[in-house]
C-alpha positions in Angstrom: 0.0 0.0 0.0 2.7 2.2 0.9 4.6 1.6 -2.8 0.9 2.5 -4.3 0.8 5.8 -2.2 4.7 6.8 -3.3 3.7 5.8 -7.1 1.2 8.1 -6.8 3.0 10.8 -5.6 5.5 10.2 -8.0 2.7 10.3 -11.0 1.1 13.3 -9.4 4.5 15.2 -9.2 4.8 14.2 -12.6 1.9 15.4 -14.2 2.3 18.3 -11.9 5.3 19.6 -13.7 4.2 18.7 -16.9 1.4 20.5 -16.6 3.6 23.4 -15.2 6.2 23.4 -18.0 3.7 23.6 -20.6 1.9 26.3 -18.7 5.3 28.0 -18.4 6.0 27.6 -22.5 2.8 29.4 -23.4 2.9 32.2 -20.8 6.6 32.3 -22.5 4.9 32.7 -26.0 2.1 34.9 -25.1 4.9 37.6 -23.7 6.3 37.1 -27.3 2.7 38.0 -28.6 2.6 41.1 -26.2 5.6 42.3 -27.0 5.7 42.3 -30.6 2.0 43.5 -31.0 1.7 45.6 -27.9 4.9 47.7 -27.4 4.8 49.1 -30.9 3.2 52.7 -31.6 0.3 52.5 -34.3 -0.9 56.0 -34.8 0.1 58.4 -37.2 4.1 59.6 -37.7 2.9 63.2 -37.1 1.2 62.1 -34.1 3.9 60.2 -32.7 6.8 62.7 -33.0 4.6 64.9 -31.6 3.7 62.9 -28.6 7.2 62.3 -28.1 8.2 65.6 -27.9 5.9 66.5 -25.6 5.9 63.3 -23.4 7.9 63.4 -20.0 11.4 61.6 -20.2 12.3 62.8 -16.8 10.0 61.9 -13.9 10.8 62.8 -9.7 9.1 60.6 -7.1 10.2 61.2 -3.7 12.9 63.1 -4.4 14.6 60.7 -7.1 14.6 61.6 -10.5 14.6 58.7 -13.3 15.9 59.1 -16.6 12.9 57.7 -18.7 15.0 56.8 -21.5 16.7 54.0 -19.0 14.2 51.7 -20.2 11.1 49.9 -17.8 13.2 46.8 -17.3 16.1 49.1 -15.7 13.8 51.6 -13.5 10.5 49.4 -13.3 6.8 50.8 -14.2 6.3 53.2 -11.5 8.0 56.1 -12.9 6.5 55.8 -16.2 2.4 55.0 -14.5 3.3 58.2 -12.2 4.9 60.8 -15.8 2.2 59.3 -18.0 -0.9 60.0 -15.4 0.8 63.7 -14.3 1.2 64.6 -18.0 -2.4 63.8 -19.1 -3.6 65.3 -15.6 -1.4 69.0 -16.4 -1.7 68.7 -20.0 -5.8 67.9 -20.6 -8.9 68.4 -19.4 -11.6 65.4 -19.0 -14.9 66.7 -20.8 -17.9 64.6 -21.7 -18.4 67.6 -24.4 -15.0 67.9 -26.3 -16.8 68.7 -29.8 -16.8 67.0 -33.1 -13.9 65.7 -35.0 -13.0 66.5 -37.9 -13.3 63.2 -40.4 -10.1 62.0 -42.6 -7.9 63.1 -39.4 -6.1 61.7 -37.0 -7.7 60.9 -34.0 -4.9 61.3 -31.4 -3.4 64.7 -33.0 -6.8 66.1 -33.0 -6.7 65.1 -28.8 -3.5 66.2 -28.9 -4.2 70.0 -30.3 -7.7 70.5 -28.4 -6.3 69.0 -25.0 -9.9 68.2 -24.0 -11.4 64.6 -24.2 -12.8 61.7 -22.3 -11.8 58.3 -21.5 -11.7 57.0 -24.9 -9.3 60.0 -25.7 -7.4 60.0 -22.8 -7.0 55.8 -22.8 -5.5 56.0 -26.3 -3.0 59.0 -25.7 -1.9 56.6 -22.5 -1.5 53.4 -24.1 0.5 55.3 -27.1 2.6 56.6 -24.6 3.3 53.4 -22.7 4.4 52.2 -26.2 6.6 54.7 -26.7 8.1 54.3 -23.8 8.3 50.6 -24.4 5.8 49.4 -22.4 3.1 46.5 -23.8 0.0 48.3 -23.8 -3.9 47.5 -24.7 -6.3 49.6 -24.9 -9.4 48.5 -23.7 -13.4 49.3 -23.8 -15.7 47.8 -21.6 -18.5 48.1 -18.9 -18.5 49.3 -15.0 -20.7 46.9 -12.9 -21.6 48.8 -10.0 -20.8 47.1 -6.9 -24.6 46.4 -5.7 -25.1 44.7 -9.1 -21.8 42.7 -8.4 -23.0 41.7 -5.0 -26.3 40.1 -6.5 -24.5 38.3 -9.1 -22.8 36.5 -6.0 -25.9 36.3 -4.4 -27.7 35.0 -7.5 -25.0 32.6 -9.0 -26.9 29.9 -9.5 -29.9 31.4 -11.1 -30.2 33.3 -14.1 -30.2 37.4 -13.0 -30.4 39.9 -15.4 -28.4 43.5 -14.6 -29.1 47.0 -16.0 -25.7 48.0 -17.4 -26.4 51.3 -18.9 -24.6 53.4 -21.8 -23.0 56.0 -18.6 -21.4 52.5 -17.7 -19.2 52.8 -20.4 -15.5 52.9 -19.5 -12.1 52.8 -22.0 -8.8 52.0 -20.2 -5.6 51.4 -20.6 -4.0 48.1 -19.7 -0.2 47.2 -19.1 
């Protein structure tokens, strides 16, 4: 009984780490995917050279200044969440009325010369600028849940509950 019990161990640890490594390969291939399809700027040139321009490439928090152009994998995210949100916070102002666009131009240099703009606006400027500085970035549209609809769909789990999401629910983000 005892030799059944260490097989088993031995067959679980197995399939364990099988499981594990495979897991492991295609984590490894999706961070291929990200990178190559998320850490590349896809607006417009004019846009971009713009955006660099005016970007931050030198950020201070707590009294240490980081050189942006070090790179995310020397300096980590923080400096680069912290310039990207204080840039878009000095720079622009969050309106649900920014006007009309103007059709055959580009979205982002149209954000960029009115400074005005809502979360559609202000989640594509962000995740351009994460690119640019080299960061995988998604931009993302989606729905708030409020919490009370949240807690019944816990409540409710088993049954079938239906919840008012409403067109003011809408939300665009930026991932990284």
């Amino acid at each position: 009984q005892l030799q059944g019990m260490e097989n088993l161990q031995k067959y679980m640890e197995a399939a364990y780490e099988s499981g594990y490594t495979k897991y492991c390969k295609k984590e490894e291939n999706y961070e291929k995917i990200v990178y190559e399809y998320y850490s590349k700027y896809d607006g417009s040139e004019t846009a971009g050279e713009r955006l660099k321009n005016e970007m931050p490439w030198e950020y201070t928090i707590d009294g240490i200044t980081y050189n942006l152009y070090d790179g995310p994998e020397n300096i980590g995210y923080e400096p680069y969440i912290k310039a990207v949100c204080n840039y878009l916070d000095k720079n622009y102002e969050y309106t649900l009325s920014p006007g009309k666009l103007e059709n055959g131009r580009d979205f982002l240099e149209q954000f960029m010369e009115r400074k005005k703009g809502y979360c559609t606006y202000f989640a594509t400027i962000a995740t351009e600028m994460f690119r640019i500085y080299g960061i995988p970035a998604r931009y993302v549209e989606g729905y708030y849940v409020k919490p009370q609809a949240a807690d019944l769909i816990d409540y409710y789990k088993n049954n079938t509950i239906t919840v008012e999401v409403k067109d003011d629910n809408a939300h665009a983000w930026t991932e990284i």
